[in-house]
N, C-alpha and C positions, 0 to 999 in steps of 0.2 A: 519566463516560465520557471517555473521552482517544480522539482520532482521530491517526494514526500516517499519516504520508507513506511507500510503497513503489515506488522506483525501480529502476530497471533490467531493470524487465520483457519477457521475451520477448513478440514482437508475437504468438506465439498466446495469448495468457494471457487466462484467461478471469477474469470473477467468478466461478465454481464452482470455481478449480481453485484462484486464491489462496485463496477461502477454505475451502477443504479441507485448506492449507499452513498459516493461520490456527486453525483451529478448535484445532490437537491442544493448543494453550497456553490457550485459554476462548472462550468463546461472543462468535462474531464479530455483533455488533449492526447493523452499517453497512457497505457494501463499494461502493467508485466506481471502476471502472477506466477510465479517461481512452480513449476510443476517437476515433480517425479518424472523421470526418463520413461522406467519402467511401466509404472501403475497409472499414471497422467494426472494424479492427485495432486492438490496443492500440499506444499512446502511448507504452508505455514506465514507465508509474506509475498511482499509485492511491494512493487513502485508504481507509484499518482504523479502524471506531469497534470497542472496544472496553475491557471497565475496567481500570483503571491499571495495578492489578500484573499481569494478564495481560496489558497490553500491553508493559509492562518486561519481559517471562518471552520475547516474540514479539521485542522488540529484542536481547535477549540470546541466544539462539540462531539467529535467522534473518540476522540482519546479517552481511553476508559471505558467506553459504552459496550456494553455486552452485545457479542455477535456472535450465532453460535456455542452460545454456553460461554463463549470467553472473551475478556476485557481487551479490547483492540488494543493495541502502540501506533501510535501514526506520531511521528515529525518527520521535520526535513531531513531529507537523505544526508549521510555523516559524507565527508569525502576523506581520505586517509591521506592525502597529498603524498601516495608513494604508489607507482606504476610498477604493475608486473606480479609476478607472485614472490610470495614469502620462502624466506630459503631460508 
């Protein structure tokens, strides 16, 4: 399973709606949309578990595409190979 980073999210965005936006390319496994503590709005992004080639079929057509007024970012999640916080 490959998890895919999605930015630029409209602050109504829900988990039901991206992955409604997700599902049409394969069976969304995992769905985290990054929410405000306070106000419970999105953040602006999210992580998509889903398997490889439907996740490639999801970068390939949704990258760029207007949601919300704004041009999505989706690829695969970066990893930084360094644990812990930044000091």
């Amino acid at each position: 399973m490959k998890r895919l980073f999605v930015g630029n999210l409209p602050s109504d965005a829900t988990e039901a709606s991206v992955s409604a936006l997700f599902s049409e390319f394969g069976r969304v496994h995992s769905i985290e949309i990054v929410t405000d503590l306070f106000s419970g709005k999105c953040k602006g992004f999210g992580y998509i578990g889903m398997e490889g080639h439907e996740a490639r079929a999801a970068i390939a057509k949704l990258s760029g595409m207007l949601y919300g007024g704004k041009p999505l970012r989706v690829n695969f999640e970066e990893t930084s190979g360094r644990k812990g916080r930044r000091r």
